[in-house]
C-alpha positions as a Markdown table, in Angstrom:
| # | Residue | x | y | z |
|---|---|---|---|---|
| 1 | Unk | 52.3 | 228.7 | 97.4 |
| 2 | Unk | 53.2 | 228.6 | 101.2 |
| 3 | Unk | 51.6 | 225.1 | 101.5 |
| 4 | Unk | 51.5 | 221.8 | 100.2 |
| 5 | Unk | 49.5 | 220.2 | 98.0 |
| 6 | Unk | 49.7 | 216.7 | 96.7 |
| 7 | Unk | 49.5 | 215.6 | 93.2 |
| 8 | Unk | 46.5 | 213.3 | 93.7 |
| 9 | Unk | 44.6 | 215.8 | 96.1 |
| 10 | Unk | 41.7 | 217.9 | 94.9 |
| 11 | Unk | 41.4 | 221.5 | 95.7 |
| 12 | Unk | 38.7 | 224.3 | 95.0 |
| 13 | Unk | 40.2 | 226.6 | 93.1 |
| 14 | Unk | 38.7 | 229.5 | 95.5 |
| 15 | Unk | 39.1 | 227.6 | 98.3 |
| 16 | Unk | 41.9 | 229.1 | 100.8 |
| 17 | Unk | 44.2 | 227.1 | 102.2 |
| 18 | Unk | 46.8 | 228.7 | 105.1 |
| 19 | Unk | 50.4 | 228.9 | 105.5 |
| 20 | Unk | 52.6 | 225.0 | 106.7 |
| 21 | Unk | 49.2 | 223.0 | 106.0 |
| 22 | Unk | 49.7 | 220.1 | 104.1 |
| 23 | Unk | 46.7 | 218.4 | 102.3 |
| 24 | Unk | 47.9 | 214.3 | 101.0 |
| 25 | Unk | 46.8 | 211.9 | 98.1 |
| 26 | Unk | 42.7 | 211.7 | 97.3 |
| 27 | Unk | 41.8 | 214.3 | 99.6 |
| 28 | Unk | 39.3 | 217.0 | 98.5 |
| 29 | Unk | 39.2 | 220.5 | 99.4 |
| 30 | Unk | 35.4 | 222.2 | 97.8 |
| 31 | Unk | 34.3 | 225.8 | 96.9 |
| 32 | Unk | 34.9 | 228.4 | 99.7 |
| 33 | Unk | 36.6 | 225.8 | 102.4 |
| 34 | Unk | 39.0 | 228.0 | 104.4 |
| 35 | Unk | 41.4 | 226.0 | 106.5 |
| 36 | Unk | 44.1 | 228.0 | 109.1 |
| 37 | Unk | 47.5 | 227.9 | 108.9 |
| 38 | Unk | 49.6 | 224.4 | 109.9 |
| 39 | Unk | 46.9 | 221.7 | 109.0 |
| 40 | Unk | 46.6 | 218.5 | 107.7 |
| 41 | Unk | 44.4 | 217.1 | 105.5 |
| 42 | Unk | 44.7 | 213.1 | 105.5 |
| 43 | Unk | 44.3 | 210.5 | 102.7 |
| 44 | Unk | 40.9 | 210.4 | 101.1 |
| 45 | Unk | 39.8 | 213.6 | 103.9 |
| 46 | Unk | 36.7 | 215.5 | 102.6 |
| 47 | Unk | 36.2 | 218.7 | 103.8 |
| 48 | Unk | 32.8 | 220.2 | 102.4 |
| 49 | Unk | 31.9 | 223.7 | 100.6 |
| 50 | Unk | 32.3 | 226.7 | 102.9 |
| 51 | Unk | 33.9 | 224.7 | 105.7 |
| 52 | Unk | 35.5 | 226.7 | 108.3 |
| 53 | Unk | 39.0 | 225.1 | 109.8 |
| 54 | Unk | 41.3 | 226.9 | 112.4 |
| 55 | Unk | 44.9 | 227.0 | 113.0 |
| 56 | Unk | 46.8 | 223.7 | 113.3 |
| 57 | Unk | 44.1 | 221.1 | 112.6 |
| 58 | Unk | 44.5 | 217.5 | 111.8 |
| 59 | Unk | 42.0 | 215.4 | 110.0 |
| 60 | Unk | 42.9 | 212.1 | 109.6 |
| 61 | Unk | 42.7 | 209.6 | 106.6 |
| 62 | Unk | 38.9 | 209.1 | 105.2 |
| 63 | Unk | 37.4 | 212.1 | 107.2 |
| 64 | Unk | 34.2 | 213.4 | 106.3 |
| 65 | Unk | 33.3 | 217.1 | 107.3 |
| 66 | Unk | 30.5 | 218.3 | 105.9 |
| 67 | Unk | 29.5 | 221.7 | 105.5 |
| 68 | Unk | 28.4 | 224.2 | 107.2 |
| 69 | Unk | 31.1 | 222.5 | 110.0 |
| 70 | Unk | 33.4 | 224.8 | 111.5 |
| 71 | Unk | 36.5 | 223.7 | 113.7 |
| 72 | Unk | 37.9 | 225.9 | 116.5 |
| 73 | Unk | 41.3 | 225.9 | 116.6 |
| 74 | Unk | 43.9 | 222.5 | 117.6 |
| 75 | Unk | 40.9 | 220.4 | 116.5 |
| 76 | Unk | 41.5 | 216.5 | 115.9 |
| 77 | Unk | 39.6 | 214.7 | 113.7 |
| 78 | Unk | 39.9 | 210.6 | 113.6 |
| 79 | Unk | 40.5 | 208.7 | 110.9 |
| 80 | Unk | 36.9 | 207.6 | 109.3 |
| 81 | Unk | 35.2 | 210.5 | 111.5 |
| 82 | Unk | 31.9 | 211.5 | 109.9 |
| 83 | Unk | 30.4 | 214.8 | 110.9 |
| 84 | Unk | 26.9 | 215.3 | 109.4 |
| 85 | Unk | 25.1 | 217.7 | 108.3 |
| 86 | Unk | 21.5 | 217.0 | 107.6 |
| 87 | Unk | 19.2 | 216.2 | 110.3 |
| 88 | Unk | 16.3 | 214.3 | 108.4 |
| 89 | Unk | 18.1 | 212.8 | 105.6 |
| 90 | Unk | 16.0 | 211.8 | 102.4 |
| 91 | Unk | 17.3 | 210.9 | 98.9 |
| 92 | Unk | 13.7 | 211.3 | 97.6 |
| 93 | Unk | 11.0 | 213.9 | 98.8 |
| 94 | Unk | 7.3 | 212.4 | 99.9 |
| 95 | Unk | 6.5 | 212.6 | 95.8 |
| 96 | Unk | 9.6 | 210.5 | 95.7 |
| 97 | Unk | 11.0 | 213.1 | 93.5 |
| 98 | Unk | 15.5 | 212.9 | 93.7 |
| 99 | Unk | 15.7 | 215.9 | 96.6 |
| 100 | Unk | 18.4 | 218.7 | 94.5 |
| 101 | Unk | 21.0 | 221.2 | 96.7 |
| 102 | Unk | 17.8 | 223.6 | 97.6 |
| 103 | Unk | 15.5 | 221.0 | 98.4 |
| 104 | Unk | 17.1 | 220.9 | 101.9 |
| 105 | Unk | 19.1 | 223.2 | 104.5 |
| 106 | Unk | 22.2 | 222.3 | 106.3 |
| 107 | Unk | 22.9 | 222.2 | 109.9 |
| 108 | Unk | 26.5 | 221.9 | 111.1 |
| 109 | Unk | 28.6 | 220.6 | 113.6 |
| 110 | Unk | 30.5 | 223.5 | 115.8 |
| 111 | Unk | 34.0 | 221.9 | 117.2 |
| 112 | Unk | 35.8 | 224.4 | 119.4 |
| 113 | Unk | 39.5 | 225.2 | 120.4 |
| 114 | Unk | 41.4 | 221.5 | 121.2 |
| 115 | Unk | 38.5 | 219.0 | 121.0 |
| 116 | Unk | 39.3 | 215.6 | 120.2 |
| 117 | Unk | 37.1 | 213.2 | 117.7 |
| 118 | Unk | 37.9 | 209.9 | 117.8 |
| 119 | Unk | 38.3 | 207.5 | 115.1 |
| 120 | Unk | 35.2 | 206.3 | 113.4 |
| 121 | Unk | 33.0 | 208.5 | 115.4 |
| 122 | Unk | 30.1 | 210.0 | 113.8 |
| 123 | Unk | 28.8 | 213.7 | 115.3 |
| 124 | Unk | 25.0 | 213.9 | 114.3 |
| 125 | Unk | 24.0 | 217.7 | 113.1 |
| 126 | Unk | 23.2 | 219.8 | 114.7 |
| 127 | Unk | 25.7 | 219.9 | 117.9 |
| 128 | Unk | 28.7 | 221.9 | 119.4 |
| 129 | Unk | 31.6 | 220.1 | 120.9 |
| 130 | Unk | 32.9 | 222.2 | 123.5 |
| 131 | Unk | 36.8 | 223.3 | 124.0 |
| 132 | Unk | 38.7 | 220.4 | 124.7 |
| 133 | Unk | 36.3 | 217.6 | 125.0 |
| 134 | Unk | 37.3 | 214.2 | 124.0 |
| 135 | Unk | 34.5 | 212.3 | 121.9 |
| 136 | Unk | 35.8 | 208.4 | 122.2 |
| 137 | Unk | 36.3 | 205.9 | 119.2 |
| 138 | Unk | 33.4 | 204.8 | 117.9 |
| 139 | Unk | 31.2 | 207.1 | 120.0 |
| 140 | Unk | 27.5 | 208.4 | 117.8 |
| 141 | Unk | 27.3 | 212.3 | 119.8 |
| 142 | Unk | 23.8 | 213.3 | 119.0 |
| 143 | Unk | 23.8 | 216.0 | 121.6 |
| 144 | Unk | 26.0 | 218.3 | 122.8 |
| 145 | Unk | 29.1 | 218.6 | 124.5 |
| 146 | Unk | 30.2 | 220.6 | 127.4 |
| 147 | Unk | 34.0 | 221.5 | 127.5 |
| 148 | Unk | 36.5 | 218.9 | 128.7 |
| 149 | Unk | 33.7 | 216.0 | 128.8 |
| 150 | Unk | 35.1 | 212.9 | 128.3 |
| 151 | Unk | 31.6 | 211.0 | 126.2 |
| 152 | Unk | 32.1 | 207.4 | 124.9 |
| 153 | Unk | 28.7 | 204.9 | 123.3 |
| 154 | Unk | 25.6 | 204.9 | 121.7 |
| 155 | Unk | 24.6 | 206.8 | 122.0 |
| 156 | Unk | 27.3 | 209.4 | 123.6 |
| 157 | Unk | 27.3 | 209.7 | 126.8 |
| 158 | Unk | 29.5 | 211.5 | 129.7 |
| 159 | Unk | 31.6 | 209.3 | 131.9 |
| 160 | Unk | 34.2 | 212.1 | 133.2 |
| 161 | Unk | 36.6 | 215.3 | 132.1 |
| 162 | Unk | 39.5 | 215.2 | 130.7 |
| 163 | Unk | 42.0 | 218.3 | 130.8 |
| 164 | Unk | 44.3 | 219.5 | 128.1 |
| 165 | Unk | 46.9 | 217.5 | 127.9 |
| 166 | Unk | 43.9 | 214.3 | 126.7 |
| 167 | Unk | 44.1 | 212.6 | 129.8 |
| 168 | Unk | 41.2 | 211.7 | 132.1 |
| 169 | Unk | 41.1 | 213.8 | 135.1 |
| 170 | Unk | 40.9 | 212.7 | 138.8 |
| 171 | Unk | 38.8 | 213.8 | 141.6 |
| 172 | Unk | 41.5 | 215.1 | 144.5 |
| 173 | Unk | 40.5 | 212.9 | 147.4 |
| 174 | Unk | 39.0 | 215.2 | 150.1 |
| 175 | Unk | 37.9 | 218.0 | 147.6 |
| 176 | Unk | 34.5 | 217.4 | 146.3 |
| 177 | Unk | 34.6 | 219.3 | 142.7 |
| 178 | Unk | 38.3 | 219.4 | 142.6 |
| 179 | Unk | 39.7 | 217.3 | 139.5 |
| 180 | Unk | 43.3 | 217.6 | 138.5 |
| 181 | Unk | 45.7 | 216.1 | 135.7 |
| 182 | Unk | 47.7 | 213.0 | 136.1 |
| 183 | Unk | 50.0 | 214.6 | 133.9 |
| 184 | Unk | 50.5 | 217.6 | 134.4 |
| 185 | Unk | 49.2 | 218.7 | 137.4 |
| 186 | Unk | 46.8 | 221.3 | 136.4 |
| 187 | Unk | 43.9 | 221.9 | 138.5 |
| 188 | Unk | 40.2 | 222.3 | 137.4 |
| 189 | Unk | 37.0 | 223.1 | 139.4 |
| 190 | Unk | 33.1 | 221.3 | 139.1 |
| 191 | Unk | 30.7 | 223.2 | 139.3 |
| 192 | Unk | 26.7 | 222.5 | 138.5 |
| 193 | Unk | 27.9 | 219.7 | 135.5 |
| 194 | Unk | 30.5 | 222.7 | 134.1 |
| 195 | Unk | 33.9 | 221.9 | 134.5 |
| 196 | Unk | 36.4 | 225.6 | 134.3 |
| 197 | Unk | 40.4 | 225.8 | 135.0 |
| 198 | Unk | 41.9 | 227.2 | 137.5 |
| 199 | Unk | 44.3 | 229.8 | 136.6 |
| 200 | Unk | 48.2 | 228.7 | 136.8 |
C-alpha cells in the first residue's frame, strides 16, 4: 500500500486510492471513489460513491462531496465545505412515501484544475467551477463559475479575478482589460466577462 490510511478512517474496499495521499481519523472513502495521487482527506471528510478526485487534492476536516462530484486537479476544498448533489431535495415523495437510492437522480458539482472552495461554503448541484476560481468562505454558488472569478455572498456573486498564485488581481492603470498579479507578476487579459493568461 503506497498510501496512508488511518486506523479510524473508512475506506471502500473497491474504492482506489493513489500513490502519497493520505486519508486521517473518521474520514470515509465509499464504493468506486477514485482519488489521484498526493491527496488528503481531512478529519471526518466524506467523499461520496463514484467520486472522481485528481492529483494533489486537499479536503479539509468535515468536507462533504457528494457524488457524482468530480475534482480537476490542485483542487481545495474548505473545511465544512458541502457540495450537493440533488437539486429538489425530498425525504418523502408527494404520497409521502421514504424516497429509496432510485427514487431520485444525482447531479454533480464539476471543480476544475486549481479552484479554491472556501470554508463552509456550500456549491448547489448542478454547477462547474472553473480552473482556478476562488469561491470565498461562506459563499452559497448556485450558478456557475467562470475561470479565475473571484465570487463571495448569498447568493455567489463575482466581485473580481484572481490569478494562480490566490491572490486578487489588479487592473494595470492605463490598460483597460489588463489585470496582473501582485505577486507574481503574471499578466492576464479581459475579454467579454472571460478572463485568459497571457503566455510567459
Amino acid at each position: 500500500m503506497n498510501y496512508r490510511v488511518q486506523p479510524t478512517a473508512q475506506v471502500a474496499d473497491n474504492a482506489e486510492i493513489g500513490a502519497g495521499s493520505s486519508v486521517w481519523e473518521l474520514a470515509q472513502i465509499r464504493e468506486g471513489a477514485k482519488l489521484g495521487e498526493g491527496c488528503v482527506i481531512g478529519r471526518g471528510a466524506y467523499v461520496g460513491t463514484g467520486v472522481r478526485m485528481g492529483d494533489n487534492c486537499k479536503l479539509q476536516n468535515y468536507a462533504l462531496v457528494y457524488e457524482p462530484a468530480e475534482l480537476g486537479d490542485g483542487v481545495f476544498i474548505g473545511p465544512a465545505v458541502v457540495l450537493t448533489n440533488d437539486h429538489n431535495p425530498r425525504s418523502v415523495d408527494p404520497d409521502f412515501k421514504q424516497k429509496r437510492g432510485g427514487d431520485w437522480e444525482a447531479v454533480g458539482v464539476r471543480i476544475a484544475d486549481g479552484a479554491s472552495i472556501g470554508a463552509r461554503s456550500v456549491c448547489v448541484a448542478p454547477l462547474e467551477i472553473g480552473r482556478w476560481a476562488m469561491v470565498a468562505a461562506g459563499a452559497v454558488v448556485t450558478k456557475d463559475v467562470p475561470d479565475f472569478a473571484l465570487v463571495v455572498g448569498v447568493p455567489a456573486r463575482q466581485i473580481g479575478w484572481v490569478g494562480r498564485a490566490g491572490v486578487k488581481l489588479v487592473e494595470r492603470d492605463g490598460e483597460p482589460g489588463v489585470f496582473e498579479c501582485p505577486k507574481t507578476g503574471a499578466l492576464y487579459d479581459e475579454k467579454d466577462g472571460t478572463l485568459t493568461e497571457r503566455a510567459a
